[in-house]
N, C-alpha and C positions, 0 to 999 in steps of 0.2 A: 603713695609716698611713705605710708607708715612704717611699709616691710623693708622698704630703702632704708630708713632711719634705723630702724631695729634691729639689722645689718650691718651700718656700719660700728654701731655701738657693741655687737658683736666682735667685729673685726679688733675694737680698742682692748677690750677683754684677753683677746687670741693674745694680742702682743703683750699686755701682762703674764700671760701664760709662760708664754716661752721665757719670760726672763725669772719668771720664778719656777722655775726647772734646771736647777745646776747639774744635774745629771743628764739632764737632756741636752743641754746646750751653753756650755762652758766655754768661757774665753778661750780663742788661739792664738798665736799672733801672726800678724800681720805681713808680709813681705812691702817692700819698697815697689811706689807707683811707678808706672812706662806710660809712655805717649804714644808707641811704636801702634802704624796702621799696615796688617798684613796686606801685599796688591802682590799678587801673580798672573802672569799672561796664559790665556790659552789657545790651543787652538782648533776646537771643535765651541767655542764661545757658546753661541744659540743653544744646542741640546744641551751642554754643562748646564745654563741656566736653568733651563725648563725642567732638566731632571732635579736640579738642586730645588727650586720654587715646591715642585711639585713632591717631591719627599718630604718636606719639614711642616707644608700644610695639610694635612689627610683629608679634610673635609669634604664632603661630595661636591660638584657641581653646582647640584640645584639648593643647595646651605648657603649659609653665609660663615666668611672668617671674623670671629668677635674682636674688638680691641676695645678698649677705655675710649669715653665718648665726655668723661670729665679727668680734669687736670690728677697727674697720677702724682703719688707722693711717699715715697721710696723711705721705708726704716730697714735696719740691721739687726739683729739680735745674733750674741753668742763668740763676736769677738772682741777685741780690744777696743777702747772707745775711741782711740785714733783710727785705727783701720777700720770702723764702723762710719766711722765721718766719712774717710775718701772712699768707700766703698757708696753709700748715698752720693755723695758730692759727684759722682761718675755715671750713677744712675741719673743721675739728672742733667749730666749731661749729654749722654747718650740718648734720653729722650726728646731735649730739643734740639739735636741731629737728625733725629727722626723728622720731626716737624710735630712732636706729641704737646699736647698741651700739659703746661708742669704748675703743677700746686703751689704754694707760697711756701715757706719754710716753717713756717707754724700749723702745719697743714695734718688732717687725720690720715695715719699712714694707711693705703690700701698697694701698697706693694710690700710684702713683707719677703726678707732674706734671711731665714736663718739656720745658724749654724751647729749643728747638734753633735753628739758624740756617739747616736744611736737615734738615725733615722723611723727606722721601724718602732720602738720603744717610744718615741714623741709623738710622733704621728698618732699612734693606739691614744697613749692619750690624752691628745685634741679630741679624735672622735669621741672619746668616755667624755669630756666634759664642754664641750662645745662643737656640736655636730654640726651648727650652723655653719661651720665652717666647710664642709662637707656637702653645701648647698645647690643642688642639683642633678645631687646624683644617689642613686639608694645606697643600701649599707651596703650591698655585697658590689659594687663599685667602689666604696673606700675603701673594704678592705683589700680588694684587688689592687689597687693604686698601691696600698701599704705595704702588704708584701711583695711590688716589683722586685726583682734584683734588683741591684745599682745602689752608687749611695748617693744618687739625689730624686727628688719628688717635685713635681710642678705638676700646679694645675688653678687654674682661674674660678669664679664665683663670678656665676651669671647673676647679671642684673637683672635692671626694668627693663623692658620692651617697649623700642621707641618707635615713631612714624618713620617714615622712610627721610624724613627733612630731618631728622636729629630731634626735633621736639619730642615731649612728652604725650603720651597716648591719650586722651581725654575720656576724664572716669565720668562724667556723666552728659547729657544731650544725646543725640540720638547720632553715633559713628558709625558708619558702614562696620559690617562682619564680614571678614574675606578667608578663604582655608589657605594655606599654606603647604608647601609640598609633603609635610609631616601631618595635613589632615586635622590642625589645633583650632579652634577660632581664635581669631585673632582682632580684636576693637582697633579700627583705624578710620581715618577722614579718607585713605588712598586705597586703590586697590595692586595686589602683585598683577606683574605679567613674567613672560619666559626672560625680558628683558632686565624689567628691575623687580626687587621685591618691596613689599608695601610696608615691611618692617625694617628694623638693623636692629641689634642685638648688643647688650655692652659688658664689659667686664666691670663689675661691682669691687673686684680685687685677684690680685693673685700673690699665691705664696712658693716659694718656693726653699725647700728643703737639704741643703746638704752637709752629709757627713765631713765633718773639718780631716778627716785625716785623708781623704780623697783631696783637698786643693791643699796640704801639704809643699811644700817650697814653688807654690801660685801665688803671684803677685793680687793687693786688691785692685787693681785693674782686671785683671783677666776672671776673677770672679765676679767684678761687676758686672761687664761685658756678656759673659755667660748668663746671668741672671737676667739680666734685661733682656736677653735673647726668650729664655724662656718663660719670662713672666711678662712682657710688652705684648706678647703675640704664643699666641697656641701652640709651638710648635715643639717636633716629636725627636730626639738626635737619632733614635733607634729605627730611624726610617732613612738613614745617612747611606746606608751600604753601596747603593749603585750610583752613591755620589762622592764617597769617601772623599775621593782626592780635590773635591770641592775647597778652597781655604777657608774657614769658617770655624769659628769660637764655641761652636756646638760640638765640635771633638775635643775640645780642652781636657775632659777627664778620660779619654783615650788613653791609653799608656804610651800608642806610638805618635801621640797628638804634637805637631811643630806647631802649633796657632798661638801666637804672639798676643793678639786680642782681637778687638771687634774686627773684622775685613772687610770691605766693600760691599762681598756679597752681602754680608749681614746684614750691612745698614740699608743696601736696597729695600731687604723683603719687609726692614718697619718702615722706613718712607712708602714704600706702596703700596704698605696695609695703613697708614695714617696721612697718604696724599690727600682723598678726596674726602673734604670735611666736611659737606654739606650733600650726598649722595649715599644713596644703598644702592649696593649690588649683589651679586648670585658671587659664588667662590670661586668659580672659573674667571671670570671678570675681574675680581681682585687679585687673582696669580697671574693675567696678564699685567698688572699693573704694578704688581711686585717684578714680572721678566722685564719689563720694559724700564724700571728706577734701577735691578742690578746693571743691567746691560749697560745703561747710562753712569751710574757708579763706576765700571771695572773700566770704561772710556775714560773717562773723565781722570782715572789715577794713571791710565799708561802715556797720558797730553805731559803728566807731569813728573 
């Protein structure tokens, strides 16, 4: 629990950072909020989804897809402080749509949004003075993330490693050691099989990254929207191609992007990575579960 602790007090540091960086991340303002929920019909339905599920979550099979396993709690940095409020106020509500558990409002932020004027140049440096932030992965993995094209960055900070019931792993008494398809030992009271695995994995936080002149006359809805897409859940927009025509808030900084804001599809794939609160599964098993919440989503909007 210490490196928990240590972490997120890291995390409270990170967000002093960015706001004491005016060259990094400068007020913008803000456009006027929409309510507007994209629904369009198709008609190859089943592959649409499967291809879309299966694009945005990369992860093998035999992995698991991580999500926040405690109440998330969404800060802004870098715009105006109205449009920093309804950009929070949307993440939060976008997460209890999902069915995610949401933090109190006095709560330490472990989602961070923010807005800089030189993505690449901020990013450098957090890693120069708070690597921790960078946690889980080596240098030449952040610096790789750092010089992507594009002007936004996302990525999560793995946490603890829980039992497969959501509890905490027990650091002392005598726990089973079980390997895991990655070959780690792993201290647990359960063991994996092909069906479940004996851990779940959580996000300790995610941040995500983008240049203000990229969401340029973007409502903060549709940046909220986007943001909680990519900081709620792992997922990748540059794995869209063979799904382009999917409607989805993940093409928002597209240039030929129509997406309104969150859609259907979206809110599927966090409901069915945040359905089952009390179960581990393998990442095949949670992409059905994510096909099976869009498919009921794009139902459920053409009833009405």
């Amino acid at each position: 629990m210490t490196m928990r602790v240590e972490k997120l007090r890291a995390f409270i540091y990170f967000a002093g950072l960015a706001l004491a960086l005016p060259a990094a991340a400068q007020e913008r303002s803000g456009n006027a909020d929409t309510q507007q929920v994209l629904v369009e019909g198709r008609k190859n339905l089943k592959k649409d989804i499967r291809d879309f599920v299966g694009a945005v979550t990369a992860q093998p099979h035999t992995r698991q897809l991580s999500r926040f396993e405690q109440g998330v709690c969404p800060a802004v940095v870098g715009l105006p402080q109205g449009a920093q409020e309804k950009v929070v106020a949307r993440l939060r509500r976008v997460a209890k749509a999902a069915d995610m558990l949401v933090a109190d409002a006095d709560c330490r932020p472990n989602v961070m949004v923010i807005v800089t004027t030189d993505k690449v140049a901020f990013m450098r440096a957090v890693l120069e003075e708070y690597p921790s932030f960078f946690w889980g992965m080596t240098k030449l993995q952040a610096r790789k993330l750092i010089e992507t094209p594009g002007p936004v960055a996302a990525w999560q900070v793995p946490g603890i490693t829980m039992s497969a019931d959501g509890s905490l792993i027990p650091l002392d008494g005598n726990p089973s050691v079980t390997y895991g398809s990655t070959g780690i030992a792993t201290r647990t009271t359960t063991y994996a099989s092909r069906i479940k695995p004996a851990t779940r994995s959580e996000f300790l936080a995610s941040i995500v990254v983008v240049e203000g002149d990229a969401i340029d006359g973007r409502t903060t809805t549709q940046l909220a929207d986007y943001a909680a897409m990519r900081a709620f859940a792992a997922t990748d927009p540059s794995r869209l191609i063979a799904a382009a025509t999917v409607p989805t808030i993940l093409t928002l900084l597209d240039p030929a992007s129509t997406s309104a804001t969150l859609s259907r599809w979206d809110l599927g794939i966090l409901r069915g990575l945040y359905r089952e609160k009390n179960d581990a599964q393998w990442a095949g098993a949670q992409r059905d579960d994510m096909s099976r919440e869009v498919a009921r989503q794009v139902e459920q909007a053409a009833k009405h």
